[in-house]
N, C-alpha and C positions, 0 to 999 in steps of 0.2 A: 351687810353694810359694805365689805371691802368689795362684792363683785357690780353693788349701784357706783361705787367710787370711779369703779374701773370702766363702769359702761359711761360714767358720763366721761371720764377724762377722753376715752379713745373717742368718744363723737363730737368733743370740744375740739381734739387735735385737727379731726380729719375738717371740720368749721373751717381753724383758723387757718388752715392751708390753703382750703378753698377759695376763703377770703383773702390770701393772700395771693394766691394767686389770680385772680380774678382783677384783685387793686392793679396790681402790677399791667394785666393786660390792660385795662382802663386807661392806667396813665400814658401808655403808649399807643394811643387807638388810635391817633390821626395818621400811622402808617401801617396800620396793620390789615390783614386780607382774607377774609374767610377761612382760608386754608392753616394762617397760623392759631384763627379762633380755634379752630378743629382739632390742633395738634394738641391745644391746654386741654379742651374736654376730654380727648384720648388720654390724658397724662393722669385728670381727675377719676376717669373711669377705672383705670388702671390702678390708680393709689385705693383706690374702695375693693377693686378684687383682692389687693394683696393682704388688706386691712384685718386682723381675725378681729371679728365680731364677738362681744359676747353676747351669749343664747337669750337674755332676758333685753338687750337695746331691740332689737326685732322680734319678738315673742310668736310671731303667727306668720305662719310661709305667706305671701302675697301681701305682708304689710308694707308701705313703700320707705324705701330710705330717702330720706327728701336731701336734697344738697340747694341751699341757701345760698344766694348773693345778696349783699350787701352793694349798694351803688354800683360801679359798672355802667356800659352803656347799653343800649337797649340790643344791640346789634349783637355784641358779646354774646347775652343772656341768649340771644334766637339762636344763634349758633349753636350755643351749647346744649338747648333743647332740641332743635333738630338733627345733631350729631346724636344724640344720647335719647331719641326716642325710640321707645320697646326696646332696651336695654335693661336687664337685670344683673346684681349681681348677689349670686347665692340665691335665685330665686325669687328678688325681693324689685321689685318697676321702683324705677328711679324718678324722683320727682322733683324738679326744677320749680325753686321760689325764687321771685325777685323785688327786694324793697329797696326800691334806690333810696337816695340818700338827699333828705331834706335839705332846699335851696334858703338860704336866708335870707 
């Protein structure tokens, strides 16, 4: 029980950073330039190597760790998939979702 605890807490953390990071580039998209998209995905990529995993969130070598956006622009999202394509970390293909975020 306490090591499902721990896998979902560290893959909620490494979520809401992403999502927070991602909000953050979003809110300031009307000056920002591919090259600063690039720097956050380096920064995302970098927080997931440093990350220790436990053995049961990824159970099987090539299963993909997915990293989630939440709203964001579309532009973001391309950057951060094509910085971070055939990128692994621990072995594990990294997989970009994106649900923007309903207009009312």
């Amino acid at each position: 029980m306490h090591t499902s605890l721990s896998r979902i807490g560290s893959m909620s953390i490494f979520a809401a950073i992403t999502g927070m990071v991602l909000a953050i580039a979003s809110a300031a998209n009307a000056q920002q330039t591919e090259s600063e998209y690039q720097v956050k995905a380096a920064y995302l990529y970098n927080f997931g190597k440093a990350t220790e995993w436990p053995a049961q969130a990824m159970p099987s070598e090539g299963s993909s760790l997915v990293l989630c956006v939440f709203g964001g622009n579309e532009e973001s999202v391309n950057v951060l998939r094509s910085t971070l394509a055939g990128k692994t970390i621990r072995g594990h293909p990294l997989e970009i979702r994106h649900r923007p975020l309903r207009q009312s």
